[in-house]
C-alpha positions in Angstrom: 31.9 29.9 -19.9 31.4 31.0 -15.6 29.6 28.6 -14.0 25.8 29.5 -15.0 22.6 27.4 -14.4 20.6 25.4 -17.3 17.7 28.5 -16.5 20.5 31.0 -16.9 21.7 29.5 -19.9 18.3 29.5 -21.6 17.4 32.4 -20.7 20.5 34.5 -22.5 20.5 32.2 -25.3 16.4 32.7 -25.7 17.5 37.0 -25.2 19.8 36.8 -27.5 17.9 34.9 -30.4 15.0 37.3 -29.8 17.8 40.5 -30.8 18.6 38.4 -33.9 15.1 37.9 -34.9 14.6 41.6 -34.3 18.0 42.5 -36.9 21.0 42.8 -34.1 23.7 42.1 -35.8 25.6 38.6 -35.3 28.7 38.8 -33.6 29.6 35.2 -35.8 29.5 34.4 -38.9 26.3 33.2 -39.9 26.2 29.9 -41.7 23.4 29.1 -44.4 19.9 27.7 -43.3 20.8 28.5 -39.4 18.7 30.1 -37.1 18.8 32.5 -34.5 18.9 30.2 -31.7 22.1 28.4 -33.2 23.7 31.6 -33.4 22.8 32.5 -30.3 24.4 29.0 -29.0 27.7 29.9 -31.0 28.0 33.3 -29.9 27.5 31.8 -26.0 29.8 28.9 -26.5 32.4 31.8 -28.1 32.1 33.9 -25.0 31.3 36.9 -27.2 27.7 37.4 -26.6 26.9 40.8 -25.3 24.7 40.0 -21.8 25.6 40.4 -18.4 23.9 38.1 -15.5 23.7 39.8 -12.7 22.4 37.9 -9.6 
């Protein structure tokens, strides 16, 4: 993961739970009884998740 802040960090993992919620498809597979902010995590922690930062 490139160096991004804690605010940077919440706020692509809170963006990317919000597509979830909303039906985006999850780039992971999705374990039983998790939600949309732990697949957001996953997908972050993978490098896979579909955001760009710019600053």
């Amino acid at each position: 993961m490139a160096s991004l802040s804690k605010f940077e960090i919440a706020r692509i993992i809170g963006a990317r739970a919000l597509q979830l919620s909303y039906g985006a498809p999850p780039l992971l597979e999705v374990k039983p009884g998790e939600s949309a902010i732990d697949v957001a995590k996953r997908e972050l922690e993978a490098g896979i998740i579909p955001l760009v930062v710019l600053r």
